[in-house]
TIVOGU-329084 format. One record per atom (N, C-alpha, C): x, y, z; residue in three letters. Coordinates in nm, 3 decimals, decimal comma, m for minus. Layout:
N
X:Y:Z:ALA
...
// end
This chain:
186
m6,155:2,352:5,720:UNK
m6,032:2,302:5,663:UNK
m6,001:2,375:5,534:UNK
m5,890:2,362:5,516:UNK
m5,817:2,398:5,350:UNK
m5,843:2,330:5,296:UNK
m5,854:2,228:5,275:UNK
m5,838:2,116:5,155:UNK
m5,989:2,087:5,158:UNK
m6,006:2,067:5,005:UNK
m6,129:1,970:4,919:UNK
m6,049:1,799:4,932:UNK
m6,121:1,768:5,033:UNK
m6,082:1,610:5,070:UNK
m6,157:1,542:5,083:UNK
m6,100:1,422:4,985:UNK
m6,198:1,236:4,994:UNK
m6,179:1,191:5,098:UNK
m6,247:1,119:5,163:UNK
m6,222:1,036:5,308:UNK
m6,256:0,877:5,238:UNK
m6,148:0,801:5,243:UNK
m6,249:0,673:5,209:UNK
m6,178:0,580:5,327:UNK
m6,287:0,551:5,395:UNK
m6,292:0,460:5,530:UNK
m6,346:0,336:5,496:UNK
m6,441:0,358:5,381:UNK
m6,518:0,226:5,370:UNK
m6,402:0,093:5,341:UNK
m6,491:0,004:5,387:UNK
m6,396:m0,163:5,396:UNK
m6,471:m0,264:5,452:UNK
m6,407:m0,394:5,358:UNK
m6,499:m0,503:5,410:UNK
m6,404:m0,515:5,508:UNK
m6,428:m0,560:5,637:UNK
m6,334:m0,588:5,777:UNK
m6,321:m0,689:5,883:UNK
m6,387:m0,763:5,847:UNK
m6,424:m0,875:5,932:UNK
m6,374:m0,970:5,898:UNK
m6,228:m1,015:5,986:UNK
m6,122:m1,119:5,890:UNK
m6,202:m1,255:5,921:UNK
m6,283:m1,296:6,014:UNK
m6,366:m1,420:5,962:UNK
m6,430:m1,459:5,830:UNK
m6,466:m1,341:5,805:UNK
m6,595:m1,356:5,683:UNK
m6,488:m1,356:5,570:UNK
m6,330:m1,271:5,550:UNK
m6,273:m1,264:5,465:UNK
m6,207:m1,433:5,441:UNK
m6,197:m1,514:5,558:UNK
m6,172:m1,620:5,550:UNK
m6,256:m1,705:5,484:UNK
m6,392:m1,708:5,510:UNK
m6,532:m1,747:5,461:UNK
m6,536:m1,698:5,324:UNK
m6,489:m1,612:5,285:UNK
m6,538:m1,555:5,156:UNK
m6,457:m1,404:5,111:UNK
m6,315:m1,464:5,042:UNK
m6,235:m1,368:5,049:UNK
m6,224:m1,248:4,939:UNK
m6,350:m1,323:4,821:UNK
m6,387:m1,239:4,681:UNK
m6,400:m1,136:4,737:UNK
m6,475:m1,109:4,828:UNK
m6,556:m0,951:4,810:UNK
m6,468:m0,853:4,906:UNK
m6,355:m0,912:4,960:UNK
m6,276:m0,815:5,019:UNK
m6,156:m0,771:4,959:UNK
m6,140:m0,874:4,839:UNK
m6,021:m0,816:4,693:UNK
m6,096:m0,690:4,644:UNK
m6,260:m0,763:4,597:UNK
m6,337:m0,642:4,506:UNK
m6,364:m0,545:4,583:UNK
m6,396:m0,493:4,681:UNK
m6,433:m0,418:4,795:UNK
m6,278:m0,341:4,817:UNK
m6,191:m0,385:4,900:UNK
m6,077:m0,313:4,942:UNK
m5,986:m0,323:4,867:UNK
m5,958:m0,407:4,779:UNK
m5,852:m0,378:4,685:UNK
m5,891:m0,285:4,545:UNK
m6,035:m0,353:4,489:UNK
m6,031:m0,242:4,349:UNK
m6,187:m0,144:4,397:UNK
m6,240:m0,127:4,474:UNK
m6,274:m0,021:4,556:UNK
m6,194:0,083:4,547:UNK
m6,099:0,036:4,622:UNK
m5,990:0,159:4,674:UNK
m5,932:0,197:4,520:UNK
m5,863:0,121:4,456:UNK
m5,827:0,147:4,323:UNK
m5,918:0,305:4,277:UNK
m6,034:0,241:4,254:UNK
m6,145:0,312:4,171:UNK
m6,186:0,471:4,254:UNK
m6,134:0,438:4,377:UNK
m6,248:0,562:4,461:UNK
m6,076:0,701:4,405:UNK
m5,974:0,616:4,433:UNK
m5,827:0,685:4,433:UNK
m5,799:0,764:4,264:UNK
m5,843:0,695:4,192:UNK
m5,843:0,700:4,032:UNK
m5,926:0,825:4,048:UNK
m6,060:0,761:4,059:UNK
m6,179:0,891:4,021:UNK
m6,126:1,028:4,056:UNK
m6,085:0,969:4,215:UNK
m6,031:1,144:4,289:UNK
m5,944:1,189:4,190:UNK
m5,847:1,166:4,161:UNK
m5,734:1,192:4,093:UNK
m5,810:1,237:3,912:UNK
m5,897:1,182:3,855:UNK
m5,946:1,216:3,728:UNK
m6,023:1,337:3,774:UNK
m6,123:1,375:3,888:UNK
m6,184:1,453:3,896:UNK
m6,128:1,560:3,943:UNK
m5,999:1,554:4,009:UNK
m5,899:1,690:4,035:UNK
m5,829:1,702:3,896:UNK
m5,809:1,622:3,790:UNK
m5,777:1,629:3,697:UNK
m5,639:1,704:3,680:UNK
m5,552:1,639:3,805:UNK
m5,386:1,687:3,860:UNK
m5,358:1,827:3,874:UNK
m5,474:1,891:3,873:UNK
m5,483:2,042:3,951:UNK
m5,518:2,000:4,137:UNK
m5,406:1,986:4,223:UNK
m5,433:1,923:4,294:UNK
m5,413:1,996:4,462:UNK
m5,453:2,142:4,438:UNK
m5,399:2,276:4,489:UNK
m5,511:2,255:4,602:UNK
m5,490:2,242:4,735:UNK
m5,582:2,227:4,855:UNK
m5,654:2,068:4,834:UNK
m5,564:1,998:4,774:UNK
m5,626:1,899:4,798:UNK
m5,605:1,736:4,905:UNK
m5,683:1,647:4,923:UNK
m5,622:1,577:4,998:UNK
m5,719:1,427:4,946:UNK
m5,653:1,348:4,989:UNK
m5,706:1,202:5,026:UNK
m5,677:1,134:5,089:UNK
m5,750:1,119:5,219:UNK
m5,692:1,078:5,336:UNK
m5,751:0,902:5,324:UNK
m5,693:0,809:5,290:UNK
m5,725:0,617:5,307:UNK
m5,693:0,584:5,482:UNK
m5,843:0,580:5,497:UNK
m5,809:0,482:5,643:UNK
m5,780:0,307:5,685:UNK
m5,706:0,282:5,695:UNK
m5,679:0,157:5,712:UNK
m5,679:0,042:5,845:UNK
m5,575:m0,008:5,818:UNK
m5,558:m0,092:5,961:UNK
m5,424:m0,144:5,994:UNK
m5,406:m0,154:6,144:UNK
m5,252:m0,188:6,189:UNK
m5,261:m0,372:6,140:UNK
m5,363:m0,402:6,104:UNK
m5,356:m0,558:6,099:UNK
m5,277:m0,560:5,961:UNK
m5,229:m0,461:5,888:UNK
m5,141:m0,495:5,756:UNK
m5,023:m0,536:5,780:UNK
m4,946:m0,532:5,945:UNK
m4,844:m0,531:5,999:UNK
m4,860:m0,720:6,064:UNK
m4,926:m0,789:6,048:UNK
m4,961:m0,907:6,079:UNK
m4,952:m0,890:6,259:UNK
m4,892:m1,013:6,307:UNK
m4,983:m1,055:6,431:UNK
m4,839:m1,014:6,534:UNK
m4,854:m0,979:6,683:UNK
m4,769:m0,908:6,794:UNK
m4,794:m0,998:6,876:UNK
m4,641:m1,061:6,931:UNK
m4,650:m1,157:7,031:UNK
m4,628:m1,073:7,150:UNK
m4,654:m1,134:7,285:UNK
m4,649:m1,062:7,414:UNK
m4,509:m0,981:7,393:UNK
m4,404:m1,038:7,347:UNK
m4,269:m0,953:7,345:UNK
m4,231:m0,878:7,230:UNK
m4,315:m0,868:7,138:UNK
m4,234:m0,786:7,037:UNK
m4,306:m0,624:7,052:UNK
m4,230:m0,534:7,031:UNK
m4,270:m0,379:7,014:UNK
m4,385:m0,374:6,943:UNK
m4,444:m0,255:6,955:UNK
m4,557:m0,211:6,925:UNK
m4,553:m0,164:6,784:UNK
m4,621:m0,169:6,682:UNK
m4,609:m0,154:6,569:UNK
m4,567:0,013:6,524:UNK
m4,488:0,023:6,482:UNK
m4,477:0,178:6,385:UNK
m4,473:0,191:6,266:UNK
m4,476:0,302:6,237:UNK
m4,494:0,326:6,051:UNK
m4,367:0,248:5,975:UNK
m4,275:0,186:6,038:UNK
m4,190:0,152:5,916:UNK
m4,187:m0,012:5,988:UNK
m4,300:m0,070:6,038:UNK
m4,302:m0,207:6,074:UNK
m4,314:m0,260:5,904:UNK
m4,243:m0,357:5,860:UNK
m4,294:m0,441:5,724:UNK
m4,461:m0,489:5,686:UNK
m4,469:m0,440:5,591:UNK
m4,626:m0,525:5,626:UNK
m4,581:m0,722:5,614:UNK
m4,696:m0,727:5,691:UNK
m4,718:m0,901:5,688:UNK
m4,835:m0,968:5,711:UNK
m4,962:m0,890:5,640:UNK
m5,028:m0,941:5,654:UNK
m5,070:m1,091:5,661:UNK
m5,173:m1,112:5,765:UNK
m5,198:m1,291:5,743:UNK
m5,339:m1,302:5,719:UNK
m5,452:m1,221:5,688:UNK
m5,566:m1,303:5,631:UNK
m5,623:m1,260:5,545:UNK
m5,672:m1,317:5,430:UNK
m5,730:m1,219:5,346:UNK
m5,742:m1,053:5,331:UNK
m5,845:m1,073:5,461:UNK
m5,881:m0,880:5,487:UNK
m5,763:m0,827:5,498:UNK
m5,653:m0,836:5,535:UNK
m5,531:m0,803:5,606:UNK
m5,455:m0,728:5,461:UNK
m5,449:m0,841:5,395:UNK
m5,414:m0,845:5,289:UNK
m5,459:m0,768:5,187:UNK
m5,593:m0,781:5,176:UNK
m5,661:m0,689:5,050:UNK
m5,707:m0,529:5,140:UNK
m5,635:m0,489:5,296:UNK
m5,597:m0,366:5,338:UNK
m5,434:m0,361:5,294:UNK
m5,372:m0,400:5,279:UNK
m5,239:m0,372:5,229:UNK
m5,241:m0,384:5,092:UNK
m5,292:m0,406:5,033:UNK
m5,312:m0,357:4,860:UNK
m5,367:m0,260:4,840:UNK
m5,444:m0,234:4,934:UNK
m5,519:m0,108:4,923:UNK
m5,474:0,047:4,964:UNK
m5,349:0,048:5,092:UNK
m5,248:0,055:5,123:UNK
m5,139:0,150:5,010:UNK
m5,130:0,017:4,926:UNK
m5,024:0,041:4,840:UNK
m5,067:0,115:4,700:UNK
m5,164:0,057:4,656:UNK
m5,224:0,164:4,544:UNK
m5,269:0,299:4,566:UNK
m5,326:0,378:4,727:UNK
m5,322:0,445:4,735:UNK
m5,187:0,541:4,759:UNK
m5,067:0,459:4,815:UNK
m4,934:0,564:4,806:UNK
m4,850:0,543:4,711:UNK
m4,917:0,407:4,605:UNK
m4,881:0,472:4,478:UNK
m4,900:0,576:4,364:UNK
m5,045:0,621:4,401:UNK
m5,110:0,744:4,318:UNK
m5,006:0,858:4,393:UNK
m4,923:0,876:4,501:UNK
m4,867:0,980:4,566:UNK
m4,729:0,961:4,516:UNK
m4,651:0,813:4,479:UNK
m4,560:0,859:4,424:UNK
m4,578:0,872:4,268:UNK
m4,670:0,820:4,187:UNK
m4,651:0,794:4,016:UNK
m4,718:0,939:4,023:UNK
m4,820:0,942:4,045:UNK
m4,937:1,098:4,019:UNK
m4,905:1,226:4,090:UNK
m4,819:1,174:4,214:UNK
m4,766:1,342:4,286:UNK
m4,925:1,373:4,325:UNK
m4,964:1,282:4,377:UNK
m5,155:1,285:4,423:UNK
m5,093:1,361:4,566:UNK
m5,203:1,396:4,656:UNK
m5,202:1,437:4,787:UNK
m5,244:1,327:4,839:UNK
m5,163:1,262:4,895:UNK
m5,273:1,129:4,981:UNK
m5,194:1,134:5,154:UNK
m5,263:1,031:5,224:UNK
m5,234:1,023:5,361:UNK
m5,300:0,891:5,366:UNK
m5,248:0,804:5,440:UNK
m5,290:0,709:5,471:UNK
m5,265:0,664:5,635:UNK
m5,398:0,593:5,711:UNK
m5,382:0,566:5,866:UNK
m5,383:0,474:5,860:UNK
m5,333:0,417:5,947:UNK
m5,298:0,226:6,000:UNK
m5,367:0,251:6,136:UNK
m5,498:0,214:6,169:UNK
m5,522:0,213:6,300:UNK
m5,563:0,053:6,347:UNK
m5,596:0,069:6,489:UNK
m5,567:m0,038:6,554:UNK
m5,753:m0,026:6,587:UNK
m5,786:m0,155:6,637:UNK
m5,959:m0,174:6,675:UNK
m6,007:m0,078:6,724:UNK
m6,103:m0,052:6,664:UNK
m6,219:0,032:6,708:UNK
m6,315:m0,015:6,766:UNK
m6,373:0,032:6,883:UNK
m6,485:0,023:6,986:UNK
m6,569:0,143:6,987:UNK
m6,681:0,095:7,072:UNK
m6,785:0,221:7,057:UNK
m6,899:0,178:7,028:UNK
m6,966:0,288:7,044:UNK
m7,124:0,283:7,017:UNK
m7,144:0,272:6,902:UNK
m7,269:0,187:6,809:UNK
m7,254:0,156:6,707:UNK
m7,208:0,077:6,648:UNK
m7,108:m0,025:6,765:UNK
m7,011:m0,109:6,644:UNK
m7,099:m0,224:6,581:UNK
m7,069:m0,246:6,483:UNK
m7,111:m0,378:6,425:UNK
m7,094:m0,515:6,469:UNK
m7,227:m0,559:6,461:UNK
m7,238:m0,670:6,614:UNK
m7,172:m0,791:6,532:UNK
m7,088:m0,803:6,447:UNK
m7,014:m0,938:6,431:UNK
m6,892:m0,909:6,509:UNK
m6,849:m0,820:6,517:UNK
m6,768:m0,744:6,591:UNK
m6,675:m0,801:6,746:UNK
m6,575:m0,825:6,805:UNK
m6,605:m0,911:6,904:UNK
m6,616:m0,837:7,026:UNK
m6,638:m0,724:7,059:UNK
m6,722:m0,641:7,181:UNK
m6,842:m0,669:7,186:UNK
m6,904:m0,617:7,114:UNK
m7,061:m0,637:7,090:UNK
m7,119:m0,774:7,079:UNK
m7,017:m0,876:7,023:UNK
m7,061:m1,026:7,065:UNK
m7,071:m1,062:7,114:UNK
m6,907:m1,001:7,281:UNK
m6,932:m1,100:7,414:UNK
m7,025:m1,032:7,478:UNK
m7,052:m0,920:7,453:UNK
m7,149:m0,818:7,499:UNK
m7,281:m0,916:7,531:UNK
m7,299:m0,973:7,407:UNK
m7,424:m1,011:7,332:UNK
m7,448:m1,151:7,375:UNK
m7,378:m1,223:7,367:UNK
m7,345:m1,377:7,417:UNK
m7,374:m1,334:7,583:UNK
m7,285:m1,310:7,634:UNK
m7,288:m1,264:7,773:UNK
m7,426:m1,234:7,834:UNK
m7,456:m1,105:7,779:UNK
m7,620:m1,124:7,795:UNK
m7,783:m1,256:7,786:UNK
m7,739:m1,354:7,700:UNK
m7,838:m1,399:7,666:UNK
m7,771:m1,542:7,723:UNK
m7,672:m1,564:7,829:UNK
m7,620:m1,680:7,872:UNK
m7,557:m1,786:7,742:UNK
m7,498:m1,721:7,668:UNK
m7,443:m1,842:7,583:UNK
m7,282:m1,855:7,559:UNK
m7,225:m1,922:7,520:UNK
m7,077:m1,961:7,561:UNK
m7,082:m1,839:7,456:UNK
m6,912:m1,770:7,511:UNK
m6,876:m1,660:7,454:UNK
m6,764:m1,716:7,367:UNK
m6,781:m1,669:7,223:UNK
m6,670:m1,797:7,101:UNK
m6,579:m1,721:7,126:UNK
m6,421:m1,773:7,134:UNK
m6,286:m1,745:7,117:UNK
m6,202:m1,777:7,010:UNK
m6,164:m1,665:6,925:UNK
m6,065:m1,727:6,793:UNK
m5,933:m1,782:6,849:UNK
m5,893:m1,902:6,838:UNK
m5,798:m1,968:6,833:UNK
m5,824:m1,986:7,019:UNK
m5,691:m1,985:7,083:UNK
m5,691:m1,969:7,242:UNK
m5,714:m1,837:7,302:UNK
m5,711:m1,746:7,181:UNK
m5,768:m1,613:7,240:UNK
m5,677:m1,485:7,293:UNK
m5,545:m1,553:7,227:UNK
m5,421:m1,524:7,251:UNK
m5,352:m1,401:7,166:UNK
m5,438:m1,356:7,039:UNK
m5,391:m1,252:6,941:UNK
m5,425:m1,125:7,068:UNK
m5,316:m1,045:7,048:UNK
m5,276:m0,943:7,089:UNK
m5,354:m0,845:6,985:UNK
m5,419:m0,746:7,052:UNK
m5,511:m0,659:6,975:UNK
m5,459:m0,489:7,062:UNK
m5,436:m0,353:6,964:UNK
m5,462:m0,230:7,071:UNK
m5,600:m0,174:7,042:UNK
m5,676:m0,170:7,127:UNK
m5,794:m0,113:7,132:UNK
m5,818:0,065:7,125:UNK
m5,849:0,092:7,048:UNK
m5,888:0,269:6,974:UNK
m6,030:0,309:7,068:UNK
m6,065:0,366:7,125:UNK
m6,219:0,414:7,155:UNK
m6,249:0,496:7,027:UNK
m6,345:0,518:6,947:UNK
m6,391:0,587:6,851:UNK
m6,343:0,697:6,821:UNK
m6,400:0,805:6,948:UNK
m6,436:0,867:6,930:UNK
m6,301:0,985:6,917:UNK
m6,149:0,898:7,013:UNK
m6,008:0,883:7,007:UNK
m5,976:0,868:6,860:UNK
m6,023:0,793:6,790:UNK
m5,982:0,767:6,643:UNK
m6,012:0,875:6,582:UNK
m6,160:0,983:6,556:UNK
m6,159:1,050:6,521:UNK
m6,114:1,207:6,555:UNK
m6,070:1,207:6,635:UNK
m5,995:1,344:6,693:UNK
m5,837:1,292:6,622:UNK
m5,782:1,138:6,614:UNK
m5,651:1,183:6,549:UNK
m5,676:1,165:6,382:UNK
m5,755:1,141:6,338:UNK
m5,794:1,130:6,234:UNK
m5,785:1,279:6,150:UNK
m5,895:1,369:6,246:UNK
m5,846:1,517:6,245:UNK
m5,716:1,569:6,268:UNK
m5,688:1,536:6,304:UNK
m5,527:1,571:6,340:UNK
m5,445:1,569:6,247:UNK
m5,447:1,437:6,173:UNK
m5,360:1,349:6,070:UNK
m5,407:1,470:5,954:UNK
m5,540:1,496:5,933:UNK
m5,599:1,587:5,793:UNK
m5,536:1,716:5,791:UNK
m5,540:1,758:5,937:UNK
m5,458:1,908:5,950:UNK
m5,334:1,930:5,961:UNK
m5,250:1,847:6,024:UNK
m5,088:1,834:6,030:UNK
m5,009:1,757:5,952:UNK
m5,074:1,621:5,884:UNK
m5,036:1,499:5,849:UNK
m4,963:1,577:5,690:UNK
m4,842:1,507:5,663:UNK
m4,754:1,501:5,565:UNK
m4,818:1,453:5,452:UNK
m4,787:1,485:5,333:UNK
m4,877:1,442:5,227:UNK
m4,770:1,312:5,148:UNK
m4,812:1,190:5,121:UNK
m4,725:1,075:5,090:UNK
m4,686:1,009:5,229:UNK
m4,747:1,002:5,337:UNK
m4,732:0,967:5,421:UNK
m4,804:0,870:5,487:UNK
m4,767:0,757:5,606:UNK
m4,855:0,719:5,661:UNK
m4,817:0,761:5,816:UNK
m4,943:0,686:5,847:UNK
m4,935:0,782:6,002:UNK
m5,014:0,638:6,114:UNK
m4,973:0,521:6,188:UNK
m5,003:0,496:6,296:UNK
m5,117:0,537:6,443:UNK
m5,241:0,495:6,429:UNK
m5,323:0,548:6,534:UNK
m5,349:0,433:6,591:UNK
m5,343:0,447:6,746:UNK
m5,368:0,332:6,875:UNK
m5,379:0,388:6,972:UNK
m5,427:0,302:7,059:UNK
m5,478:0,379:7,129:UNK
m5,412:0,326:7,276:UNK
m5,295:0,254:7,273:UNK
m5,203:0,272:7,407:UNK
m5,253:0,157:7,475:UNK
m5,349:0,072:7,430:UNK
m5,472:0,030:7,536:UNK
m5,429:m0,186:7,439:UNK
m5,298:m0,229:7,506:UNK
m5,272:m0,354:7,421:UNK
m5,360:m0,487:7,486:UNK
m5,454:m0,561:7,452:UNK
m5,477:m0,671:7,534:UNK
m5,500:m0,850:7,465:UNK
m5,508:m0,905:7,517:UNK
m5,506:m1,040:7,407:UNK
m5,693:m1,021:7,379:UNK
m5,695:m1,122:7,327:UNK
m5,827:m1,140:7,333:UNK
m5,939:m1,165:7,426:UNK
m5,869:m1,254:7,506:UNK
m5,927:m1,323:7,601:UNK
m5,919:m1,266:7,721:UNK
m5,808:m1,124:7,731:UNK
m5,867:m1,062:7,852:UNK
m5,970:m0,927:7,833:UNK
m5,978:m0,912:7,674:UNK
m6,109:m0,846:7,646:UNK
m6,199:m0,926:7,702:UNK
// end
């Protein structure tokens, strides 16, 4: 690549736990992101020639998709509804504010669930996975009815690449993976 680029993916993500305990996903994804966006920006010290900062996020900043409404795009409103949701759309916003106040290089992705090897078993693949296996009732949030698009990984990171090499700088950019289902027919 051209560019000397930050990747910051990290995030607390698990909108249960943000419900359970929503401190550490303000301090985590909201002044996290703050701090990781700042530093970049002090340590390019606005010599900012091949540079980039690409913030990965989530389509859940766009809140919740009933069976009939369109599929989310870059100029859906945010609306977030849970904590995590929320302290990804602050996080969101301070990073494409360093792009308009600082004239920073940034990019930001809104993607949709990730699956795959590796995932983190609070996760709800790897749970019914997991439940399923060991005969125990498989838990359902609410009726099971939230509409989710499912990403395969390994799909996320090929547009991820994509977004670093083509992607507009002050921009955000939408990744999904075509693949819409409720919960409950995961």
């Amino acid at each position: 690549y051209q560019f000397d680029s930050v990747f910051h993916f990290a995030a607390e993500s698990h909108v249960d736990n943000s419900i359970l305990g929503p401190k550490v996903f303000i301090e985590t994804n909201v002044l996290g992101t703050f701090n990781l966006v700042h530093q970049a920006k002090e340590f390019w010290k606005s010599d900012f020639t091949n540079k980039k900062f690409m913030h990965v996020s989530t389509d859940e900043v766009y809140g919740y998709l009933s069976e009939t409404d369109p599929m989310f795009v870059e100029e859906t409103p945010y609306d977030p509804s849970s904590p995590y949701s929320a302290s990804k759309a602050g996080a969101d916003h301070i990073v494409l504010s360093y792009a308009k106040t600082f004239k920073m290089p940034v990019v930001v992705t809104n993607c949709s669930n990730n699956y795959g090897p590796h995932q983190d078993n609070e996760k709800l693949i790897p749970t019914v996975i997991r439940k399923a296996l060991t005969g125990e009732p498989i838990p359902v949030y609410g009726k099971g009815l939230n509409i989710r698009d499912w990403l395969y990984v390994t799909d996320h990171c090929e547009a991820i690449e994509s977004v670093l090499k083509n992607g507009r700088l002050g921009e955000t950019y939408n990744i999904g993976g075509w693949n819409e289902k409720t919960n409950i027919d995961v």
